[in-house]
N, C-alpha and C positions, 0 to 999 in steps of 0.2 A: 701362670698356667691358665692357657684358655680350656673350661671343656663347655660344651656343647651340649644341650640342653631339647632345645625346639621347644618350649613352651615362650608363653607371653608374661611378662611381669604384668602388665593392667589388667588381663582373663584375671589372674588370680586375685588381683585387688578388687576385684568389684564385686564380687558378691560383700563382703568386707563393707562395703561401701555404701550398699543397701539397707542390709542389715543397721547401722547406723542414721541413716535417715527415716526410718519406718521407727528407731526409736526416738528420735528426735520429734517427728511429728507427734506421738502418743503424748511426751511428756509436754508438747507443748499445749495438746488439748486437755491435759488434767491441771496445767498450769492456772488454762483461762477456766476452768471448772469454781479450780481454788479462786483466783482472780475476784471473779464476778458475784461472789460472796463470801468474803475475806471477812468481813464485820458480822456477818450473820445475821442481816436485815431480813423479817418477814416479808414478804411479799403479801399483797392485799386486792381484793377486782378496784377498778375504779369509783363502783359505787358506795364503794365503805367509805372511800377517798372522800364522796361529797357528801356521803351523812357527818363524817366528822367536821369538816367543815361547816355545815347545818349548825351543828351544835356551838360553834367555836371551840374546837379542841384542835385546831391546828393553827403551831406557831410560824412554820413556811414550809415551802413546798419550794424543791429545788429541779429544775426542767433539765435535763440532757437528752435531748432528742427526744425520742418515745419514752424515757426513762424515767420514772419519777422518782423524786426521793423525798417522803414527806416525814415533818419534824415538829409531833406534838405538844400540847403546851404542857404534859406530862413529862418531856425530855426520853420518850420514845420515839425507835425512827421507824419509819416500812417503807417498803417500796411498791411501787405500781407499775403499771406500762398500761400510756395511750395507746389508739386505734391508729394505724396507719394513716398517715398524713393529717390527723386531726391535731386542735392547741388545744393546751389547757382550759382556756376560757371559754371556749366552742362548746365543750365536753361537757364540764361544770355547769354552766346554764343551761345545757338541757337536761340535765339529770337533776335543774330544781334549783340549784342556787345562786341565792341572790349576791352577787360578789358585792353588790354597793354596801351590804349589812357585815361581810363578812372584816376580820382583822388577822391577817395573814401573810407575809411576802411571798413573794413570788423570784428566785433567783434562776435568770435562765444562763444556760454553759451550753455551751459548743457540743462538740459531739465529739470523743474522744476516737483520734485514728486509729491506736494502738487496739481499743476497747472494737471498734467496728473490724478491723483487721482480723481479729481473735477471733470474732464472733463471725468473720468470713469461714475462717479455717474450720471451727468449729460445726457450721450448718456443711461444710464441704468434706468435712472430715473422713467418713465412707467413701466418698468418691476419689479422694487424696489417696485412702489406703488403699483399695483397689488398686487406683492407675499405677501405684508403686508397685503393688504384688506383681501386675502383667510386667512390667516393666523390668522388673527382676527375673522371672521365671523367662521373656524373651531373652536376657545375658547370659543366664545361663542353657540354655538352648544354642547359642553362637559359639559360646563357650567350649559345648562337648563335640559341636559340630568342628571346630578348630583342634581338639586333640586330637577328634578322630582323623581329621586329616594328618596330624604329628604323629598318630601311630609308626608311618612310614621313615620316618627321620632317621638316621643314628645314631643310636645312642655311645656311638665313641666318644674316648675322650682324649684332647690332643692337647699334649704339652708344645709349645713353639719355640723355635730355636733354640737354645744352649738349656731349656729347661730340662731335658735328659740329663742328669748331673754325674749318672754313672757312668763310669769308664771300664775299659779291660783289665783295668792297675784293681778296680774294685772286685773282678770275678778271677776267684783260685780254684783250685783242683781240677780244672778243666781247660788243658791249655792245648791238648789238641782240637776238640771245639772252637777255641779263641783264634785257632792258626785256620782254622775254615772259615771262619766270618773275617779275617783280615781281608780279604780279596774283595768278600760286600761291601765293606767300609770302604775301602778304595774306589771302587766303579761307584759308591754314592760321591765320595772327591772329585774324583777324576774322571765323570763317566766319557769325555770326549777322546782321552786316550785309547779308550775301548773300540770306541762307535767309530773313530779314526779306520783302525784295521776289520774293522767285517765284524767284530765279536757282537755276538744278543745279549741283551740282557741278561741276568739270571731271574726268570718270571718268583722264585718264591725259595722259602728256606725252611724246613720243616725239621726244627728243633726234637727230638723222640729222647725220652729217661726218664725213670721211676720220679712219683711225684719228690720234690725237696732239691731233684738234686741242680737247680739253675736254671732254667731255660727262660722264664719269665724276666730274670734279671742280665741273664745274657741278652737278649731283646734290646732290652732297655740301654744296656752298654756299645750296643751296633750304632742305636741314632744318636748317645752320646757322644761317640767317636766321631762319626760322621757330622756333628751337630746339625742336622736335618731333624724336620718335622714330627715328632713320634705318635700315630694313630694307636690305641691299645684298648678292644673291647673283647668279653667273653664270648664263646659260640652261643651260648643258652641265649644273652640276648637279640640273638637274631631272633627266636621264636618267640610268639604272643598267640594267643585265642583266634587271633581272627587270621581268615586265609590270607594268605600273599602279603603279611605286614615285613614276614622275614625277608623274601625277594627284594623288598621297597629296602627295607634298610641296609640291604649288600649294593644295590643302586646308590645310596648315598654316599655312603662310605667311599666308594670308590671314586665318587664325584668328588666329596669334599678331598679324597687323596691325589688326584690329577690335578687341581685347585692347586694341590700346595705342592708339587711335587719340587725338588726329587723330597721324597720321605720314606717312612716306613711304618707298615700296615702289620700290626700284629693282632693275631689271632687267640685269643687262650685258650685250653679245653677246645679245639676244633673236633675232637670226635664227638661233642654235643651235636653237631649238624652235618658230620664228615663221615657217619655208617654208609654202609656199603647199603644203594639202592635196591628197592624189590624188598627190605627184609620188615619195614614197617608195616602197623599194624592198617595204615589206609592206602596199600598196594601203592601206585603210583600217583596219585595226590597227596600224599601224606607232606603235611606242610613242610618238615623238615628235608624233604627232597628236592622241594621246589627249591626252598632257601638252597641248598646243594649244589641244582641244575646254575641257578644264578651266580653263583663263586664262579661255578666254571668255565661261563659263557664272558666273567667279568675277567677273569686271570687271561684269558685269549684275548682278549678285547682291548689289550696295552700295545700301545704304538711304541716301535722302536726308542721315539725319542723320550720319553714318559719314565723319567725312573724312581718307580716307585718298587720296591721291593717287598713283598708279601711277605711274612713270618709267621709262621704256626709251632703252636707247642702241642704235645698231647705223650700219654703216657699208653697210649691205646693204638700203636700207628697197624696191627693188624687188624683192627675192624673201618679200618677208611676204605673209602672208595678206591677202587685202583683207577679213577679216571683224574681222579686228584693226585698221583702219583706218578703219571706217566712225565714224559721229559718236555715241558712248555710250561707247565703247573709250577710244582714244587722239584721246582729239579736236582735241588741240593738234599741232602738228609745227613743232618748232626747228630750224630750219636752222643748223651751223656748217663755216665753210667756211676754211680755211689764211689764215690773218691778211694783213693788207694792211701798207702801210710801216708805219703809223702803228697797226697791229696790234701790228705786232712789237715796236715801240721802245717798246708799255705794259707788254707780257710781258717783254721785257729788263727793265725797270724795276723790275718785280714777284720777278724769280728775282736781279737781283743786291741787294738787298736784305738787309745785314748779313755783304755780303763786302766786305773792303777793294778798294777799285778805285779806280785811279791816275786821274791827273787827265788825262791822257792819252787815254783812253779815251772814245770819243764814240759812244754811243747808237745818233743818229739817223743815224750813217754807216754800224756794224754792219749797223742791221735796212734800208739800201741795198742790202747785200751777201748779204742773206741771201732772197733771192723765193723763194716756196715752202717754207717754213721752217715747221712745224706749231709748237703749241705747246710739243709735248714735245723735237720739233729744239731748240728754242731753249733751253729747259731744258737738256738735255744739251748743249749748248754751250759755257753758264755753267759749268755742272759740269765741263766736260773744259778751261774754261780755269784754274778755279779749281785742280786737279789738273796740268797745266802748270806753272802758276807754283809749287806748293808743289815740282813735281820739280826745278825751276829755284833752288829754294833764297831764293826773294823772299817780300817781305810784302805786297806786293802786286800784284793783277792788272792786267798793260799792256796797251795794245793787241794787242801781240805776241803774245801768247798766242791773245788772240781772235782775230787774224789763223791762226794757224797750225791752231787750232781750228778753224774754216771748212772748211779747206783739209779734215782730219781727217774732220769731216760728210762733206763732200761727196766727197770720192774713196779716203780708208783712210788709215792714218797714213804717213810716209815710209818708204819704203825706201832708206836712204841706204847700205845694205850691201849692196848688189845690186851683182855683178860684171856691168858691160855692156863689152862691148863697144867701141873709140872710132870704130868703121865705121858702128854703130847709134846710139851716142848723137849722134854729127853727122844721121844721119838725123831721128832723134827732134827734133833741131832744129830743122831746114829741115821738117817735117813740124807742129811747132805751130808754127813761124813762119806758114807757108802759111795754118792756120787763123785766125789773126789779120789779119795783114795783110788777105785775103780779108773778112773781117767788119766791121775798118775802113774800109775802103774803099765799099763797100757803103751806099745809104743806107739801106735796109728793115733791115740786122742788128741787133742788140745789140752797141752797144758793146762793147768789150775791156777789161776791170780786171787779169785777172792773164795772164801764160802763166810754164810750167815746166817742167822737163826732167827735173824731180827724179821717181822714181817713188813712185806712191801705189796700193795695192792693185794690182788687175791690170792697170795702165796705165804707159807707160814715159812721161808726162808728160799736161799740158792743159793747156788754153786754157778760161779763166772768163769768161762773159760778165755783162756787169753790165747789165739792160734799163734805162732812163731811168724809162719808167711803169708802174705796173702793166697787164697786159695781159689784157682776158679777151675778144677776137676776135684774128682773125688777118687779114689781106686778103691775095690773091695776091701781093703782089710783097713784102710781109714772106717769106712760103714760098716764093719762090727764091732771095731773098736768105739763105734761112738754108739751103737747100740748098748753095749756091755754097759758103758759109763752110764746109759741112761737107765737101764734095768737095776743099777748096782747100791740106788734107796730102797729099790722094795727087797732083796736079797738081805741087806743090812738089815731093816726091821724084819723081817725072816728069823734070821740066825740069832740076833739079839732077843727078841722078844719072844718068836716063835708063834706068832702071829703078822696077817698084814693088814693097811689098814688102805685108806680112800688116799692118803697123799701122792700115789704114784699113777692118779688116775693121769697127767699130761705125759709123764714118761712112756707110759705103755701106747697111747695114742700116738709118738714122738715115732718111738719105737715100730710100732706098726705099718706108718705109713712108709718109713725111710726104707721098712723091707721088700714093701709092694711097689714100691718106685724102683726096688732093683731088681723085681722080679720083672716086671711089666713094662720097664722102659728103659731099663740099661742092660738089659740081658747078663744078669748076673747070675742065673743060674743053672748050675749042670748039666739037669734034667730037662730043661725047658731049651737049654741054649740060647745062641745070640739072635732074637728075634722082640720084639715088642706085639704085645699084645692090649688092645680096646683102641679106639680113635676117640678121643676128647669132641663132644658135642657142644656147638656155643652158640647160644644166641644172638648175633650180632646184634639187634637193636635194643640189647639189654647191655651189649659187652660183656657177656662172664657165661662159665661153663654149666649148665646143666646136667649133662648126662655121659655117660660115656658108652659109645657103641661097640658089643662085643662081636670080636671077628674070629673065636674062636668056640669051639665046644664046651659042653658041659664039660665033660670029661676030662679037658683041658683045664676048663675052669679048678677042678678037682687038683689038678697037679699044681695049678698056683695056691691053691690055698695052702696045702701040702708044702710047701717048699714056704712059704712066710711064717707059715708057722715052726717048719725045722729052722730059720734063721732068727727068728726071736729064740728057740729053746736052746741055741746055741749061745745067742748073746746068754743069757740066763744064766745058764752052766759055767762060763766065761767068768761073770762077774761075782758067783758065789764060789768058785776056785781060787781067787784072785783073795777075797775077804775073809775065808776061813784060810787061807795062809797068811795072813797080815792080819787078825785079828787085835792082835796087840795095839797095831797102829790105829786101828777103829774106835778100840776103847779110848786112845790119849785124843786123838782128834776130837770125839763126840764130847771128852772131857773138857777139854781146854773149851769149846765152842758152848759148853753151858755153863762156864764162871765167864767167859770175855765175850759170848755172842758173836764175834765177827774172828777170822783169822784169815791174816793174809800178809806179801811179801814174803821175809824170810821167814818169819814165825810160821807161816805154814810152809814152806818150802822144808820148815825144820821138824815138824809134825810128820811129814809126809814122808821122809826120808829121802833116801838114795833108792832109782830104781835099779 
């Protein structure tokens, strides 16, 4: 895998490098410090030199250049130093002695190179650190001068040839996706069959679906397939601090991708620089639009014969530019959308693949339990059961684990050290009882698979519902029926207790909103009829909704409230009809769930009875 960098391996070594000479020099001048009095000889003027002498107190005096080193008849040493360019004997006689009287050697030595060399450094020593400091502080000045021009560079990174290792065999639950990208993969093989009969390029492919569920590793598997070139950087880093660094780097990019062509250019997060123009905070220079103007000018700017195929992912494709949208751009748009049963149980198949797993363990019952499950849910799944079972000390993965796993996704790991209460946790009882029973009974609910008492993240228990089919409408009496079941905790602790308490604060929010979404936007109600009321306000260069603008009266206003509030008081009514007539049932379920904590399968299938 080559990636691409734009910096200098020697910029970064030298300061490195400095630094180490600036200390090499110091310790060599504390070296020749220690050096030049290692013995700890006093130093003395010359004239002490020649009264001792005077007196005969010295046994020899040894000459190194201007250096003296004299060696009394005490077996004391000192040192001296002559006058420049003057000898011993010169010195001596005019400071008075008679050398024919005196008894003393005289041993003259060379001048040590090592000893003058040191003593270069040493008188040069200031001027050495200096010219290193300038010297330093000009590399680095080159140095920042040299990134600042790298600002511009790319920061993609490009796997070459067969280094894409994924393939289509790799990506499940998405196989209409896969049957739109076979066509890509073919015009990167064969693009001269194409270009034979008249056909264009396809300028770009813009992958769209909730984050998890593929698009990044579908990418990946297009230049696997094709085993062409694979470019892959995020939209954020196109932008930096300074103006026009984004532009520069959508210039390179696309240079270093005609370079390599044919290949392919993936984009991630593209709505980080792909909002809709005019809505940023610096009108028409906002750097992010420049970066923007520049894709577009770049995606136009491919010669026929140039095949390089653009890729973008984003989970945001209403807040993009519709200039990136129109047909020369991204002309393809893949839809992927959170896998269906038969989704799940090809991505189970695919992620357990080369872990041991028990025989036990059933698939197509898993991805039952798991609706709404992305692809990377389901991965992490595998993974936190495979992680399970090694803590469990097993060789291989049970059921169990994937059961407990689930549980893990969906609500936080246990908390089985939580000191409760035993006034709350019978509450907590008769409160997912309520929910259950309420849902079974019910024929518009979801089924019941688990309930628990055990707490999980910031919940003192739940109730899991298991739907029959996949669902993508809803019709009114599904939506009372799941209100009912979600009102039918605080009902339960009602009738049992005869008080209520704060656990049903997410129900009643659950409940709330599911009635004003079918007042306001499914026209589900009588009085109001089939019409929708407010328009959703959103901030494009934030992505997400702020406000909602109302296109009706107070008075109108009045009747929605009026009508949410008759649709919760009906689930209400609904769900304490339902639990003072199965009361019996309330009592065994809450029973059973506070000697066993959890019930589920047939045990609660057999709790719950026949509706």
């Amino acid at each position: 895998m080559f990636v691409y960098d734009g910096g200098s391996m020697s910029s970064r070594l030298m300061p490195k490098g400095f630094i180490y000479l600036l200390i090499a020099v110091a310790l060599i001048a504390i070296g020749f410090t220690l050096f030049s009095d290692v013995n700890g000889n006093s130093e003395i003027p010359i004239n002490e030199v020649a009264d001792l002498a005077n007196h005969s107190e010295i046994e020899s005096i040894e000459v190194s250049g201007e250096r003296l080193k004299i060696t009394t008849t005490a077996g004391q040493t000192f040192v001296s130093r002559l006058e420049e360019n003057a000898t011993l004997t010169n010195t001596l006689t005019d400071l008075g002695v008679d050398l024919t009287k005196t008894n003393f050697d005289i041993i003259s030595k060379g001048s040590s190179g090592l000893g003058n060399l040191l003593g270069f450094l040493l008188n040069f020593l200031p001027l050495i650190f200096f010219g290193a400091v300038l010297l330093f502080m000009m590399r680095q000045a080159q140095g920042s001068t040299s990134q600042t021009f790298n600002f511009g560079r790319s920061k993609a990174r490009m796997l070459i040839g067969n280094a894409p290792d994924v393939k289509f065999s790799d990506v499940a639950g998405v196989d209409e996706a896969k049957d739109e990208l076979e066509e890509v993969v073919d015009f990167l093989k064969n693009a001269e069959k194409y270009l034979s009969l008249g056909a264009r390029i396809p300028r770009g492919v813009l992958l769209i679906g909730p984050p998890g569920t593929g698009k990044t590793l579908l990418a990946r598997a297009v230049a696997g397939e094709a085993e062409v070139p694979f470019f892959s950087i995020s939209g954020s880093e196109f932008v930096e601090m300074f103006v026009g660094v984004g532009a520069s780097r959508v210039r390179d990019l696309f240079d270093q991708a005609k370079k390599n062509s044919p290949c392919v250019v993936f984009v991630d997060e593209i709505d980080a620089v792909g909002r809709q123009r005019g809505a940023g905070l610096g009108g028409g220079h906002d750097e992010r639009e420049q970066t923007l103007n520049q894709i577009l000018v770049e995606m136009d700017g491919f010669e026929t014969s140039v095949n390089v195929i653009v890729m973008a992912a984003t989970n945001r494709a209403d807040i993009l530019d519709p200039a990136l949208l129109r047909p020369g751009r991204f002309d393809r748009r893949v839809m992927l959308d959170n896998p269906d049963i038969k989704g799940r149980e090809a991505i189970l198949k695919v992620h357990v693949k080369g872990k041991p797993i028990a025989n036990d363990v059933n698939l197509e019952s898993i991805s039952k339990q798991t609706p709404g499950f992305s692809g990377a849910d389901l991965a992490n799944l595998v993974n936190e059961s495979a992680i399970l079972a090694a803590r469990r000390t097993k060789t291989e993965i049970n059921f169990d684990e994937f059961a407990e796993s689930i549980d893990r996704v969906i609500a936080g790991p246990a908390r089985k050290s939580r000191v409760i209460l035993e006034r709350e946790r019978e509450m907590t009882a008769y409160h997912e009882a309520g929910h259950a029973l309420v849902a079974h009974l019910l024929p518009n609910a979801d089924p019941v698979a688990k309930v628990t008492i055990v707490a999980r993240g910031s919940m003192g228990g739940y109730t899991r519902y298991l739907p029959e089919n996949e669902r993508h409408m809803w019709t009114l009496n599904q939506f009372k029926d799941h209100m009912a079941a979600a009102m039918g905790g605080r009902v339960s602790e009602e009738i049992t207790f005869g008080e209520i308490t704060t656990g049903a604060s997410n129900d009643l929010e659950q409940a709330t909103n599911m009635a004003r979404t079918m007042v306001t936007r499914y026209g589900m109600s009588e009085k109001l009829g089939p019409r929708t009321f407010g328009k959703r306000e959103d901030l494009v260069f934030l992505g997400r909704e702020i406000s909602e603008q109302r296109d009706y009266s107070d008075k109108v206003a009045e009747k929605i409230d009026s009508e949410v509030h008759r649709l919760i008081d009906e689930a209400y009514k609904t769900a304490r009809k339902v639990l003072t007539k199965h009361k019996d049932k309330l009592v065994d379920l809450s029973k059973y769930l506070l000697d066993h904590e959890t019930a589920e399968g047939d045990t609660l299938q057999k709790l719950l009875g026949s509706t």
